[in-house]
Wavefront OBJ file of the C-alpha trace (Angstrom):
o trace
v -100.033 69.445 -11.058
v -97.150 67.203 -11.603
v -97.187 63.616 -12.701
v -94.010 62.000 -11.186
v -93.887 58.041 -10.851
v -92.297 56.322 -8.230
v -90.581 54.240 -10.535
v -87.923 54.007 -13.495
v -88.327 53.083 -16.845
v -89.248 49.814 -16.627
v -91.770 46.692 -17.435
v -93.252 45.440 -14.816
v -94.946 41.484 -14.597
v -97.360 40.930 -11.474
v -97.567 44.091 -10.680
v -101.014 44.266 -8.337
v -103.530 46.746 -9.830
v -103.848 48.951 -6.791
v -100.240 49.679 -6.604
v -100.549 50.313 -10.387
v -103.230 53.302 -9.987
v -101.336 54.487 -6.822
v -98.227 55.603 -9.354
v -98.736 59.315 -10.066
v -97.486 58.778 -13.662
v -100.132 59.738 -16.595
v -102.590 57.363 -17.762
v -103.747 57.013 -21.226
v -107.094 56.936 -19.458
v -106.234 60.435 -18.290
v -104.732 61.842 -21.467
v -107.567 60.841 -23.372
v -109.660 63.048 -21.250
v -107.715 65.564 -23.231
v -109.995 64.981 -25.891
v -112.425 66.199 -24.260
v -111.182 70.024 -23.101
v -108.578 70.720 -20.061
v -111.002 71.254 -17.997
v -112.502 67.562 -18.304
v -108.938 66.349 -17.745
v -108.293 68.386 -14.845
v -111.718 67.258 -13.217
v -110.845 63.939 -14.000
v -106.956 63.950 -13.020
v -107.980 65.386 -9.453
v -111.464 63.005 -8.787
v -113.522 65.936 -8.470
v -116.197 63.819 -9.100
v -116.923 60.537 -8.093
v -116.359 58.007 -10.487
v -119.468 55.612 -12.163
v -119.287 52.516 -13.650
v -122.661 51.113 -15.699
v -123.452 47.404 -15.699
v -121.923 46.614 -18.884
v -118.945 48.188 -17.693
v -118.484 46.217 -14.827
v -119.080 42.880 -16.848
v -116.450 43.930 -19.286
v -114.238 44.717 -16.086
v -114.870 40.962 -14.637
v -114.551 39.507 -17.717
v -110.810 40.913 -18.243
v -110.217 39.971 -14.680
v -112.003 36.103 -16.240
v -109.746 35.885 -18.882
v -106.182 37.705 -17.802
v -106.301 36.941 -14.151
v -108.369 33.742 -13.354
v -106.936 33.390 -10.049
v -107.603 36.428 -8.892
v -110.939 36.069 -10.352
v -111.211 33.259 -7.940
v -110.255 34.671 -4.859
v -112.451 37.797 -5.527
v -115.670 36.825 -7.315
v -118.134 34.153 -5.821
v -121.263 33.513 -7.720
v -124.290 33.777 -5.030
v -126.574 30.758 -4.582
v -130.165 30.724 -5.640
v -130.946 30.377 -1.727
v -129.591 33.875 -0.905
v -130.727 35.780 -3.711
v -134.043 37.094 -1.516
v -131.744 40.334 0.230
v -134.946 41.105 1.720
v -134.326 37.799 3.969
v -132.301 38.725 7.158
v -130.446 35.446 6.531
v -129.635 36.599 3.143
v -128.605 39.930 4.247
v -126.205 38.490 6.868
v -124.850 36.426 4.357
v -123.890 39.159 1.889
v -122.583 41.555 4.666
v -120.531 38.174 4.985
v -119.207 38.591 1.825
v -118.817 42.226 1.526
v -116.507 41.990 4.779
v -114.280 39.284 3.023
v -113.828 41.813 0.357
v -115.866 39.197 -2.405
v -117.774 40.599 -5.402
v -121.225 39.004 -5.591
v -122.654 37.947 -9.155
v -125.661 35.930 -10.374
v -124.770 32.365 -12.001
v -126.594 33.742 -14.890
v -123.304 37.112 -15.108
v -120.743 34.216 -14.656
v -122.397 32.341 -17.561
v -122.546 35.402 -19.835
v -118.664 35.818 -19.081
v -117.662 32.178 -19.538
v -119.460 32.263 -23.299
v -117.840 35.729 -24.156
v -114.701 33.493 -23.037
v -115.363 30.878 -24.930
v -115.875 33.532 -28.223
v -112.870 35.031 -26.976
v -110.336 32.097 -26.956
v -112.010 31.346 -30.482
v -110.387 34.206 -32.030
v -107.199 33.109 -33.919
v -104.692 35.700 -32.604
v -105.392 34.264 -29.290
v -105.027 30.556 -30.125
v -101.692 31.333 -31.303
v -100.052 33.421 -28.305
v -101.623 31.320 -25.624
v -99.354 28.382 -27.090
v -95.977 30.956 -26.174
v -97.254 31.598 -22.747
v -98.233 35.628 -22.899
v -97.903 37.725 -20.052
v -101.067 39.387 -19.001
v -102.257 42.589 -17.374
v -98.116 44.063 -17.550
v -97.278 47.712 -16.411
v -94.935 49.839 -18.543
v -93.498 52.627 -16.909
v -91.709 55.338 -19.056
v -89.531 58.092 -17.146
v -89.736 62.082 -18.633
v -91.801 60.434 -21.095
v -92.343 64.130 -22.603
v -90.291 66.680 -20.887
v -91.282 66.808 -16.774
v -94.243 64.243 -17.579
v -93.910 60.319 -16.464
v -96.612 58.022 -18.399
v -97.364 54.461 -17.642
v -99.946 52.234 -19.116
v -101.116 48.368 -18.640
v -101.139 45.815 -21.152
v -103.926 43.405 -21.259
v -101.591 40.988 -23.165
v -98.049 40.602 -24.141
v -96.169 38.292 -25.949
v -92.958 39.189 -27.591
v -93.392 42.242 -29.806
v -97.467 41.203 -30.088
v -100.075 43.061 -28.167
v -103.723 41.972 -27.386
v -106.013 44.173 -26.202
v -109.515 42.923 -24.712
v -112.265 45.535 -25.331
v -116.122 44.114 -24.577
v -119.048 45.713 -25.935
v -122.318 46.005 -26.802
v -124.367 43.750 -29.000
v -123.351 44.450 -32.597
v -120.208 46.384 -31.518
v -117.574 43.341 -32.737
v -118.891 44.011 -36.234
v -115.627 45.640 -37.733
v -117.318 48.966 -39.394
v -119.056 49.778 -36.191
v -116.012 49.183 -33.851
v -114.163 51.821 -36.894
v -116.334 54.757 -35.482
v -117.166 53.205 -31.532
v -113.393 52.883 -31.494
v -112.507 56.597 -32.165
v -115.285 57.965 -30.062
v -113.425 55.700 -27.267
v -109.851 56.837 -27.937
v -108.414 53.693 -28.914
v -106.545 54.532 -31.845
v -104.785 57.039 -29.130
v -104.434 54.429 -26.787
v -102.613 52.257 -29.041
v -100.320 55.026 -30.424
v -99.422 55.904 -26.162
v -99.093 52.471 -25.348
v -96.852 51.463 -28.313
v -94.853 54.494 -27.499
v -94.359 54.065 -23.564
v -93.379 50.255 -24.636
v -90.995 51.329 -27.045
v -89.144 53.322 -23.880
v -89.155 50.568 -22.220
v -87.489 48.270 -24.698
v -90.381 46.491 -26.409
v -90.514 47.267 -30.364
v -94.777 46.627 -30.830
v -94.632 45.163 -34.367
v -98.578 43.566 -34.373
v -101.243 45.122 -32.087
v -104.540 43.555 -32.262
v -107.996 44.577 -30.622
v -110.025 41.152 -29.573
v -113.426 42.474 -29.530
v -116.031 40.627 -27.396
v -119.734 41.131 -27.357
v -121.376 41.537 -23.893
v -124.537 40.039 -25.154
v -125.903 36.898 -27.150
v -124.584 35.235 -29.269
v -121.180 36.523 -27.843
v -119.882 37.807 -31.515
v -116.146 38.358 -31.534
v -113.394 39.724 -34.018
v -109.946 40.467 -34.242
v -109.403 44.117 -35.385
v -106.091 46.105 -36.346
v -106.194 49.908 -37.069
v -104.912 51.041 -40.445
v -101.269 52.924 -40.463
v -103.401 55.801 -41.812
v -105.514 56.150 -38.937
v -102.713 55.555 -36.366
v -100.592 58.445 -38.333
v -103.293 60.728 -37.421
v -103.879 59.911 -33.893
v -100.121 60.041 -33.363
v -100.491 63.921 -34.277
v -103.080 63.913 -32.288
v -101.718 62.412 -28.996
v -98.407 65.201 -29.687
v -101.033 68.182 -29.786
v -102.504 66.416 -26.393
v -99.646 66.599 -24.809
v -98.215 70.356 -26.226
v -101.709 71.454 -25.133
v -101.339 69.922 -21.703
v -97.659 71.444 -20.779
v -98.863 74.696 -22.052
v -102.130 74.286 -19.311
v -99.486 73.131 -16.576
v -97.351 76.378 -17.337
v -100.112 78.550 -16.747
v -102.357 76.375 -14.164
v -105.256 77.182 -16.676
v -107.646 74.558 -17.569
v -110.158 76.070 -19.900
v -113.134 74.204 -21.230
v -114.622 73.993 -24.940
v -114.495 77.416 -25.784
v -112.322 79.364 -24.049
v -111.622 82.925 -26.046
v -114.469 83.237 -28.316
v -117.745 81.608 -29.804
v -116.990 78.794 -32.759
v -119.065 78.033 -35.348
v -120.302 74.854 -36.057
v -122.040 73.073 -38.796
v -124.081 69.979 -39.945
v -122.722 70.230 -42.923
v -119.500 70.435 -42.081
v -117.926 67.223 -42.951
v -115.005 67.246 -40.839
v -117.102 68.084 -38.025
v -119.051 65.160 -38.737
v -116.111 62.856 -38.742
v -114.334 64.292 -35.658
l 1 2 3 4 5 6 7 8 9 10 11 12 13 14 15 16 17 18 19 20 21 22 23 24 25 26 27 28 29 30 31 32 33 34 35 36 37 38 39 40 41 42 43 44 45 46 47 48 49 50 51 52 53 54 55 56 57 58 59 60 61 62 63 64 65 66 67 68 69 70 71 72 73 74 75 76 77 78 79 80 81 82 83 84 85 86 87 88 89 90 91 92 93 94 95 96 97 98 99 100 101 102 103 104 105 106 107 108 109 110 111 112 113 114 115 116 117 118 119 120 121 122 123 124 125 126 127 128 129 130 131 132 133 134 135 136 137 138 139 140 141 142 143 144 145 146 147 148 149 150 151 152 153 154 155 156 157 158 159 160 161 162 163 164 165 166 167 168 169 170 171 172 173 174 175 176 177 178 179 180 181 182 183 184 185 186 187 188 189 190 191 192 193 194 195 196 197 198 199 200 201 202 203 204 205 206 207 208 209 210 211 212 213 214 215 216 217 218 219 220 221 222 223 224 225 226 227 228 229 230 231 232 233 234 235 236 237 238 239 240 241 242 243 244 245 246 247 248 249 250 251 252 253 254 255 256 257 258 259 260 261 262 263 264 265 266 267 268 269 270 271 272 273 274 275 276 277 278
């Protein structure tokens, strides 16, 4: 397994997002996987299975593509009429196979209403009022050469402006409140995501002095908030990203990808507090 890019260290503006998942550099997405065992990551790495995406995931996807890339939201998404909503109509069906062959994703008026409101909470969020006035660049690919020894790693920021980073993550109803996105946030890897990202960025040239989650609720009312991750927190998932990647070369030297328990039994515990937090 080798994870080579086709590219130097470099940043990257309007780079299309095909051509961004074609690179055979390391994802955070990937490393994260990590996390999981080296067997997870391997699966993952190599699309042994197919990938699935729920319906709130695919909101959350359209409404980064809403709010970072609004004319490619145009040219992609078309809302269907009321008229063809019946797919059980042979004129209905014609027109979506219509649609499908131009390449369009369909969605209700009601989904396009739902992501106009969670933009509308979303351009309410201070952080955002004040970069949009420096005009940010959105949805930018950082590539870092022999980012750790044989390993290229590459990442996308949602938004960048200057040594500022915003990153859009939707979520369930209730999820913007700040103590629940402190655990949903670590059982999602962001802390590591930020500690990659900051560090690929930093190859590249970009010092990240403020990085700031904008946190946007899928659901009514559309709750937002603007969250930053303590230096305490970060310290530890900067360990943890290192181990990640020690653990990974050592898999790569041995083309071993073990899952959960690979040697022996471990013993787990409720009471265990540490458990509990992990």
């Amino acid at each position: 397994m080798t994870f080579l890019s086709n590219r130097k260290t470099e940043i990257v503006y309007k780079l299309n997002d095909p051509e961004y998942r074609a690179d055979k550099a390391l994802s955070t997405s990937e490393l994260k996987k990590m996390r999981e065992s080296p067997k997870a990551f391997w699966s993952y790495r190599n699309k042994i299975y197919p990938y699935t995406s729920t319906p709130s995931m695919e909101k959350g996807t359209l409404f980064h593509m809403y709010a970072l890339e609004p004319d490619r939201f145009a040219n992609e998404v078309i809302t269907c009429p009321e008229e063809y909503s019946n797919k059980r109509k042979k004129v209905n069906q014609d027109w979506w196979k219509e649609q499908e062959a131009l390449g369009k994703k369909v969605i209700k008026e009601t989904d396009l209403q739902a992501i106009r409101s969670m933009f509308g909470a979303y351009s309410e969020l201070s952080v955002v009022r004040e970069v949009q006035l420096m005009k940010p660049q959105t949805e930018v690919s950082v590539f870092a050469k022999k980012f750790v020894k044989n390993i290229d790693a590459k990442c996308r920021v949602d938004l960048l402006c200057g040594d500022t980073v915003i990153d859009i993550k939707t979520t369930m109803k209730g999820g913007a409140r700040p103590s629940k996105f402190l655990w949903r946030q670590r059982d999602l890897g962001y802390d590591w995501q930020q500690v990659h990202y900051s560090k690929i960025l930093q190859r590249a040239g970009v010092e990240v002095k403020r990085w700031i989650f904008a946190v946007i609720e899928t659901e009514p009312p559309y709750e937002s908030s603007e969250i930053i991750l303590a230096e305490a927190d970060l310290a530890e998932a900067r360990k943890e990203v290192d181990e990640a990647y020690k653990k990974l070369l050592s898999c790569m030297r041995v083309d071993s990808w073990p899952s959960h328990t690979p040697t022996k039994p471990v013993e787990i515990s409720r009471f265990n507090t540490a458990d509990r937090a992990a």
